[in-house]
C-alpha positions as CSV (number, residue, x, y, z in Angstrom):
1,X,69.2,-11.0,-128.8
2,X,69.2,-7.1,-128.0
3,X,65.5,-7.4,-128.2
4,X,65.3,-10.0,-125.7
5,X,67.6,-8.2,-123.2
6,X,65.7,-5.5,-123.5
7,X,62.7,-7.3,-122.6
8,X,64.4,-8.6,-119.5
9,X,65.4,-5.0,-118.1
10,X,62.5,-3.6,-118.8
11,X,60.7,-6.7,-116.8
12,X,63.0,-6.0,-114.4
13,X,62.6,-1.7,-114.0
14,X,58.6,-2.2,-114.2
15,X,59.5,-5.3,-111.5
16,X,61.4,-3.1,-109.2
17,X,58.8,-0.2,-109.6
18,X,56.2,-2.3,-108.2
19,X,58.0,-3.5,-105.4
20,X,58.9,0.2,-104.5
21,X,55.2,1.4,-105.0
22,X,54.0,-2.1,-102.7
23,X,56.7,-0.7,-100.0
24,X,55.1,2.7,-100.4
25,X,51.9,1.6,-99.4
26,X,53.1,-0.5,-96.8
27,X,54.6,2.6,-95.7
28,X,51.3,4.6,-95.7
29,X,49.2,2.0,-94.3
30,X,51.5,1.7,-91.4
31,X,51.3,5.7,-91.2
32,X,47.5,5.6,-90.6
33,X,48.0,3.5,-87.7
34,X,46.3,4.8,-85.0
35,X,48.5,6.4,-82.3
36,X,48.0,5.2,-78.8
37,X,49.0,8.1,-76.6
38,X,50.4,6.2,-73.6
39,X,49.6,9.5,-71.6
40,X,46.1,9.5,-72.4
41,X,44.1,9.3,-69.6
42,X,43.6,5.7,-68.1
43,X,40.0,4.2,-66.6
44,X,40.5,4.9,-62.9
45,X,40.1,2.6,-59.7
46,X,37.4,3.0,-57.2
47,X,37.6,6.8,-55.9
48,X,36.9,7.6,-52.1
49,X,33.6,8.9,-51.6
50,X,32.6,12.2,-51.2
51,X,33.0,13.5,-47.4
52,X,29.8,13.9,-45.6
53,X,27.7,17.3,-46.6
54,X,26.0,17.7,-42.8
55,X,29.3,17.3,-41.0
56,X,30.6,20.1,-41.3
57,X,30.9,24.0,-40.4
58,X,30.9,27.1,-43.1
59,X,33.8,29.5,-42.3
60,X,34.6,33.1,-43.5
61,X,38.0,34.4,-44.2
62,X,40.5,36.6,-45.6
63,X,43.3,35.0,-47.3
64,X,45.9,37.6,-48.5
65,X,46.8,41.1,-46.0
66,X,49.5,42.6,-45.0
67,X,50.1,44.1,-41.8
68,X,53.1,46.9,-41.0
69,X,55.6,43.8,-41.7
70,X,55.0,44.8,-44.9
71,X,57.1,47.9,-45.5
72,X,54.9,48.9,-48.3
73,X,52.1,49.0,-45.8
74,X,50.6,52.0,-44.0
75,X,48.3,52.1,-40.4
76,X,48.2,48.5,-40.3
77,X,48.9,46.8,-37.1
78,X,48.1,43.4,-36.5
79,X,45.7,44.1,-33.9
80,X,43.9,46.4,-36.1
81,X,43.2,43.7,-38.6
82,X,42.3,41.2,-35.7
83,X,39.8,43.9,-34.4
84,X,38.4,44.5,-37.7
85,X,37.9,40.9,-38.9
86,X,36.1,40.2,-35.3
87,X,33.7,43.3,-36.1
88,X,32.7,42.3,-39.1
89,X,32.5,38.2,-38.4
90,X,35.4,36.8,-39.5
91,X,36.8,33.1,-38.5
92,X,39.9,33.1,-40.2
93,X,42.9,34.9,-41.1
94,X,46.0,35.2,-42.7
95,X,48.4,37.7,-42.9
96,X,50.6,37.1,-45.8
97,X,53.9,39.7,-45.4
98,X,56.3,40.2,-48.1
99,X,59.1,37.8,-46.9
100,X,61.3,39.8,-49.0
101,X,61.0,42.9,-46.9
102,X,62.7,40.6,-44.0
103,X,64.8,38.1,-46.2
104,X,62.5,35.8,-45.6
105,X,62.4,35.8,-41.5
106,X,59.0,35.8,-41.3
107,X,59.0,33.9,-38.0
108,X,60.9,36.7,-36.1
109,X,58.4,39.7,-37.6
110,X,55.0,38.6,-38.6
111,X,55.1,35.6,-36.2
112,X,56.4,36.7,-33.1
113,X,54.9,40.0,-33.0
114,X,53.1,40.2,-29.6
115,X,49.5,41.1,-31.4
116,X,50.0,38.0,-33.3
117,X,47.3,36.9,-30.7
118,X,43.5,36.3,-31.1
119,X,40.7,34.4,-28.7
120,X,38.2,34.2,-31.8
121,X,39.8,34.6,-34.9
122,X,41.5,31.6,-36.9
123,X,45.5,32.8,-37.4
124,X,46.9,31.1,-40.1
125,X,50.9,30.8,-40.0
126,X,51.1,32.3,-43.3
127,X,53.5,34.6,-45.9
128,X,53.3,36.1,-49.6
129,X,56.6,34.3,-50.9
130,X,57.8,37.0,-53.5
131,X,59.8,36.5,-55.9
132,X,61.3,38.1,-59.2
133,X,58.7,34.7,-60.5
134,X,56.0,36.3,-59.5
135,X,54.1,36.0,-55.8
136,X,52.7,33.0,-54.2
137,X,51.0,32.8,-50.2
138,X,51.7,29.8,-48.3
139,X,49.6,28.4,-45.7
140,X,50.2,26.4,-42.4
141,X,48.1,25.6,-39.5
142,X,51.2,24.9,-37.6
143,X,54.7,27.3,-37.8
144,X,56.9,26.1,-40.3
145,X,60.2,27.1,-41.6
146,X,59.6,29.5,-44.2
147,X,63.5,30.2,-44.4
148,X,63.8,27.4,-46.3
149,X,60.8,28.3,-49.0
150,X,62.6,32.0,-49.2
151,X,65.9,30.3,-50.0
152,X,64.9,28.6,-52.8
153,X,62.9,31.3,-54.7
154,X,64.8,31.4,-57.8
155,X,65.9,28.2,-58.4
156,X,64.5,25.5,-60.7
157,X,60.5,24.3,-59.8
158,X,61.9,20.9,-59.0
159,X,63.8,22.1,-56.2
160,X,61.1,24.2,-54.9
161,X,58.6,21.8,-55.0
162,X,60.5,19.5,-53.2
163,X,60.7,22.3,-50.3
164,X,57.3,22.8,-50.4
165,X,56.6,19.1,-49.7
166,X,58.9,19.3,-47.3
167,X,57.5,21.8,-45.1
168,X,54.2,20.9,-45.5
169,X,52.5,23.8,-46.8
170,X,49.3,24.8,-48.3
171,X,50.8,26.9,-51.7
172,X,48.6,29.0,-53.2
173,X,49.4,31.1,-56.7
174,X,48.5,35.1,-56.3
175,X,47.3,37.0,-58.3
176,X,48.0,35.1,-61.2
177,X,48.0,37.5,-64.5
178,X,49.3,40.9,-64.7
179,X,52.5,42.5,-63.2
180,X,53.7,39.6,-60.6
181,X,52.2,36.9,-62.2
182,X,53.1,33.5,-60.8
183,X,55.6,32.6,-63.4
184,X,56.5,28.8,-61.6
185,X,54.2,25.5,-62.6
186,X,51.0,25.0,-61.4
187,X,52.2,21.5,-60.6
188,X,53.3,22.5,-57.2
189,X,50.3,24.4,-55.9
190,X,47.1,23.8,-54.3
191,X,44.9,26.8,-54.6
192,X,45.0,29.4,-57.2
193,X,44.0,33.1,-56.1
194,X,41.3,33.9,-59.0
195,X,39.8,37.1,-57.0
196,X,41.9,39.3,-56.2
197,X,41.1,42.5,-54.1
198,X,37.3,44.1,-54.5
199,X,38.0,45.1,-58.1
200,X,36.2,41.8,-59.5
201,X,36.8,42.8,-63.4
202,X,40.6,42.9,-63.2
203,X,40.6,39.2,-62.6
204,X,39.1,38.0,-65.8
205,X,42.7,36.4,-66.7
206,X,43.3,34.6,-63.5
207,X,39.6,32.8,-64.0
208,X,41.3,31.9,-67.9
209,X,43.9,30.3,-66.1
210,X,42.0,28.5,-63.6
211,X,39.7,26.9,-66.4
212,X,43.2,26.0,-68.2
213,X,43.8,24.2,-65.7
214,X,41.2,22.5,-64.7
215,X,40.4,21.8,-68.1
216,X,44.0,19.9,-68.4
217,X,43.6,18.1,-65.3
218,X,44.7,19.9,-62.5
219,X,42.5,19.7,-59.7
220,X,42.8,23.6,-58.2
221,X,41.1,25.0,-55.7
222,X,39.7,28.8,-56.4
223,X,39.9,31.4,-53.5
224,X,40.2,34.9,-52.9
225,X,42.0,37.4,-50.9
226,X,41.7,41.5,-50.7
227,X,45.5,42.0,-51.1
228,X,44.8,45.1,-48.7
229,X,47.9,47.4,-47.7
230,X,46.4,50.1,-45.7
231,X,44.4,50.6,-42.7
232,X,42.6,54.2,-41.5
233,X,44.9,55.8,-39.5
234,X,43.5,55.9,-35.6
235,X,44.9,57.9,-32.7
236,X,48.7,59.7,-33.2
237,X,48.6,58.2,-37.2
238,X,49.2,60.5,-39.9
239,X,46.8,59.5,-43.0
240,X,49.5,58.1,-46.1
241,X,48.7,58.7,-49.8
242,X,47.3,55.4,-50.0
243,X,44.8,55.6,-46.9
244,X,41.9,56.2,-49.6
245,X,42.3,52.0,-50.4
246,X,41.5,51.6,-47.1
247,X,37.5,52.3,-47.3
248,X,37.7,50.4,-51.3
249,X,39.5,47.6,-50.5
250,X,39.9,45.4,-47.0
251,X,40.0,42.6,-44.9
252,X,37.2,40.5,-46.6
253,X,36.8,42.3,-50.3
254,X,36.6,39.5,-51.2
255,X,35.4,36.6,-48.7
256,X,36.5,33.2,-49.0
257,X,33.9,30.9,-47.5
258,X,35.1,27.0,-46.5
259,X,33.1,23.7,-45.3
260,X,35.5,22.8,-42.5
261,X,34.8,19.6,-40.4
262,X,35.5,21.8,-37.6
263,X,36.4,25.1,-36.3
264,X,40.2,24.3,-36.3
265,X,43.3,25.9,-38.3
266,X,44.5,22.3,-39.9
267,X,40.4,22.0,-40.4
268,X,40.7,25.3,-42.7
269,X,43.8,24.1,-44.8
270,X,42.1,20.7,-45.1
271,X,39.0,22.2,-46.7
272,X,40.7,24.9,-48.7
273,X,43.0,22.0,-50.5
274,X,40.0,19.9,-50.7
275,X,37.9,22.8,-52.4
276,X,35.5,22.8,-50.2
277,X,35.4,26.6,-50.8
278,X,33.6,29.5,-52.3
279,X,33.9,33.1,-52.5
280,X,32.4,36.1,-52.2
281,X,32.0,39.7,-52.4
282,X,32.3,40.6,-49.0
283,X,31.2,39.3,-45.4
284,X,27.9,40.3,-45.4
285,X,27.3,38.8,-49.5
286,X,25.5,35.7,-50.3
287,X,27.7,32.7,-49.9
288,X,27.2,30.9,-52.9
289,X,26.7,26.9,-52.6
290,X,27.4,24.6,-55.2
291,X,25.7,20.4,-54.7
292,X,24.7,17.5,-57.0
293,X,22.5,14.5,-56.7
294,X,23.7,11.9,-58.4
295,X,21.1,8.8,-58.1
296,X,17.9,11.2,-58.7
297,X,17.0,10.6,-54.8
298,X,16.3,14.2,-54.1
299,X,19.0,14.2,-51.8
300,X,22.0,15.8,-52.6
301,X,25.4,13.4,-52.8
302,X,28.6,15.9,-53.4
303,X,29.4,19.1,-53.3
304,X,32.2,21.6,-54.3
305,X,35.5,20.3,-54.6
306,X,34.0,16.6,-54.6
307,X,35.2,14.2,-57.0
308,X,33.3,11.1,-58.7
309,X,32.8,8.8,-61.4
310,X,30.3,9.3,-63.5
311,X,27.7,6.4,-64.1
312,X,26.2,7.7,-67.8
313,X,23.0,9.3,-65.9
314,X,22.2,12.4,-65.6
315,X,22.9,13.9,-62.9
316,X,21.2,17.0,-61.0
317,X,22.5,20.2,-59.8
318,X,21.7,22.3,-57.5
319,X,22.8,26.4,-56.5
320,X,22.1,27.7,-53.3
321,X,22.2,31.0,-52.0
322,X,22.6,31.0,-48.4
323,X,22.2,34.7,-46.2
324,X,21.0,38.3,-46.9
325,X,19.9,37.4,-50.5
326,X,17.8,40.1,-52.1
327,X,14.0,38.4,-51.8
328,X,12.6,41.3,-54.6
329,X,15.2,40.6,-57.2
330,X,16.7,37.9,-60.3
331,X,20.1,36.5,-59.6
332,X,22.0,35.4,-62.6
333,X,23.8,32.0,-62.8
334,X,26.5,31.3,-65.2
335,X,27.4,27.7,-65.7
336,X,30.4,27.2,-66.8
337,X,31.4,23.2,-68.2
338,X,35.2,21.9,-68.8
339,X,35.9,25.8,-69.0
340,X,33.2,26.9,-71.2
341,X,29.7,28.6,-71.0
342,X,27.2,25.6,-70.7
343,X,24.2,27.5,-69.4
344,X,22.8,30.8,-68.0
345,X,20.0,30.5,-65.3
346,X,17.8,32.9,-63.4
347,X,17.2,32.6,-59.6
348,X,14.6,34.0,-57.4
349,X,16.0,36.0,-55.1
350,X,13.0,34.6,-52.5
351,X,13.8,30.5,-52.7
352,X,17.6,31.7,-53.6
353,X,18.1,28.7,-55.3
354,X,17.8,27.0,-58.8
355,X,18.6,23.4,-60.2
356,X,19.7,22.0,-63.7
357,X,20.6,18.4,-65.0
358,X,23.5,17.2,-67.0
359,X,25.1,13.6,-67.9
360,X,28.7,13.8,-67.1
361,X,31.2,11.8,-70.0
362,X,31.9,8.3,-68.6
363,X,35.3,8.7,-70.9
364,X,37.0,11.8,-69.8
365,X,37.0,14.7,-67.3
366,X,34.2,16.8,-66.9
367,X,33.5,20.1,-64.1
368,X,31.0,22.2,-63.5
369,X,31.5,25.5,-61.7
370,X,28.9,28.3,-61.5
371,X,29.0,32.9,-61.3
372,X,26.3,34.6,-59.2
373,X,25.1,38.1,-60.4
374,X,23.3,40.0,-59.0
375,X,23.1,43.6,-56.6
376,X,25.8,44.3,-54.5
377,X,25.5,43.6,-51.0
378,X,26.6,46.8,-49.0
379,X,30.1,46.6,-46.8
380,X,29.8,49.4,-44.4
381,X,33.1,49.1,-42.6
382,X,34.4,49.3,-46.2
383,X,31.5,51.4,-48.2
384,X,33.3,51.9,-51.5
385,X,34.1,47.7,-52.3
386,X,30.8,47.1,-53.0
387,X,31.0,49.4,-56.7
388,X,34.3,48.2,-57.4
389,X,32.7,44.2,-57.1
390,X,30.0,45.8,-59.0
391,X,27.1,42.8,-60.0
392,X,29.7,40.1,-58.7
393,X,28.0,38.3,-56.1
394,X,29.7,35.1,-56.2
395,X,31.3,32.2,-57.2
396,X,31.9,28.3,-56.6
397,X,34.8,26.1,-57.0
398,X,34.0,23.2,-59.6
399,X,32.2,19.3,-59.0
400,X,34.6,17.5,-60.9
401,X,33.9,14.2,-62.4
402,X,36.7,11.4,-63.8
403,X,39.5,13.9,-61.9
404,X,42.4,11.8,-61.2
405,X,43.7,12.2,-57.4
406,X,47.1,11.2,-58.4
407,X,47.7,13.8,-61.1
């Protein structure tokens, strides 16, 4: 009788062990489910089609200055920046004071000063928002209330964001990395400063950034700004201990180039959000263009800043340089794919243009942005930039492919 009992609980522990193993497996089989990520990006709809590529006017500008506003600043009137970016050709213009220095009234400084004036030169409405978060420049074709931007400087992105949309601003990130990074999300800006002032090397951690970025989605246009402080004294004006930046580091060091459908303020924003932009060195550089044709017709279908589904062929590329180009030298071009190094190429300086073919994912997103080096371009009314740029000619904002427009 014990035996039998036995028999039965031991039928029943080897019973009860199996069932436990069979719910362990169950329970790893159901762990090796694949996850379905239901943020993963989705197959999107049809996407407008790229604006036209003749239609169209190429603008030079200066993004980021500061005039005497700025109390930082030394021999800087606004008229002495106007005068200077008509010498040396440039269409537009915005001087970005510290709304700090003035609690944020830019509109009864900058604004209403009476050389806030120009017949030929673009003059953005425009301000470098600075906070203890870092620095940011926002852009307007029209006045706006920047008040209301300075009020909400240190509270929570939401709330700023919401401002921002409000007004109806262009917001741009400055500089980035280093000592005033811009410490709010990327979320909320259009534009991302990635050269700042004519020291090209010191901006090797804003380009990281930008790729991060782009790599993750965000669709950010890349422009520069000189950041400049101090103008050479003229006149009755005493020369400051920072008048030596003046002849480094000015209005155009570096140059941000845009394809506006015409030669409007409100055209200018529109083509700096769109990316329709590229930058470089100085005024007189290279301007660097960036196109792709995308049926093989020879003609080119998109440029910088365009967006596009891919069709699984491969797809052609083009980089131009258009202006003083050096005929007698080699220009290098660094590709750069979904922020990594995908090719270097070598252009004549004579045809100052070169071509290479890629097939864009159909699943995923995929850019392309290119680097121009090469020799400096000289900058007379500002001799020294060119050695701080050093070989930095260039560069273009990315052809995306598979971007999402509602990101």
């Amino acid at each position: 009788m014990a035996l039998k009992t036995n028999r039965k609980i031991g039928l029943l522990i080897k019973t009860g062990l199996m069932v436990i193993m069979a719910g362990c497996f169950s329970t790893a089989s159901l762990g090796q489910a694949a996850h379905v990520n239901p943020w993963a990006p989705k197959p999107l709809g049809t996407l407008p089609p790229p604006a036209s590529l003749s239609n169209g006017v190429w603008l030079k500008g200066e993004l980021h200055m500061h005039s005497r506003h700025s109390k930082e600043s030394s021999n800087n009137s606004i008229s002495k920046i106007i005068a200077f970016c008509k010498l040396v050709g440039i269409d537009f213009l915005a001087i970005t004071d510290h709304d700090n220095h003035v609690e944020g009234d830019v509109a009864h400084n900058t604004w209403i000063d009476p050389e806030f004036k120009s017949d030929s030169v673009l003059l953005l409405y425009a301000a470098e928002w600075t906070t203890t978060r870092g620095h940011g420049n926002a852009f307007s074709a029209k006045p706006y209330d920047h008040q209301q931007l300075y009020d909400v400087r240190d509270q929570r992105d939401t709330v700023v964001g919401r401002i921002k949309n409000k007004l109806g601003i262009h917001l741009s990130a400055n500089h980035p990395s280093g000592k005033d990074h811009f410490g709010y999300s990327y979320d909320m800006v259009n534009s991302i400063e990635v050269w700042n002032s004519a020291i090209w090397p010191k901006n090797a951690n804003a380009i990281m950034i930008w790729d991060d970025m782009l790599s993750s989605g965000r669709k950010l246009t890349g422009r520069g700004g000189s950041d400049a402080h101090h103008g050479v004294p003229v006149g009755d004006e005493k020369p400051g201990p920072n008048t030596y930046q003046a002849k480094a580091n000015y209005a155009g060091t570096p140059t941000t180039w845009v394809f506006a459908t015409d030669r409007t303020k409100q055209a200018v924003i529109d083509a700096l959000t769109n990316g329709r932009v590229s930058i470089s060195s100085n005024p007189y550089a290279p301007r660097v263009e960036f196109y792709a044709d995308l049926n093989g017709d020879g003609k080119m279908d998109m440029m910088m800043g365009d967006n596009v589904k891919p069709t699984g062929k491969p797809v052609k590329f083009k980089v131009q340089l258009t202006g003083s180009s050096v005929r007698d030298t080699t220009y290098t071009i660094n590709v750069v794919k979904n922020g990594n190094s995908f090719s270097t190429l070598k252009m004549d300086g004579k045809t100052a243009s070169v071509e290479f073919t890629d097939t864009p994912a159909i699943a995923g997103r995929t850019y392309y942005r290119v680097t121009v080096e090469g020799p400096s371009t000289p900058y007379p009314q500002v001799p020294q930039s060119a050695a701080l740029s050093g070989n930095m000619v260039g560069l273009s904002n990315p052809i995306y492919f598979n971007f999402d427009p509602n990101f």
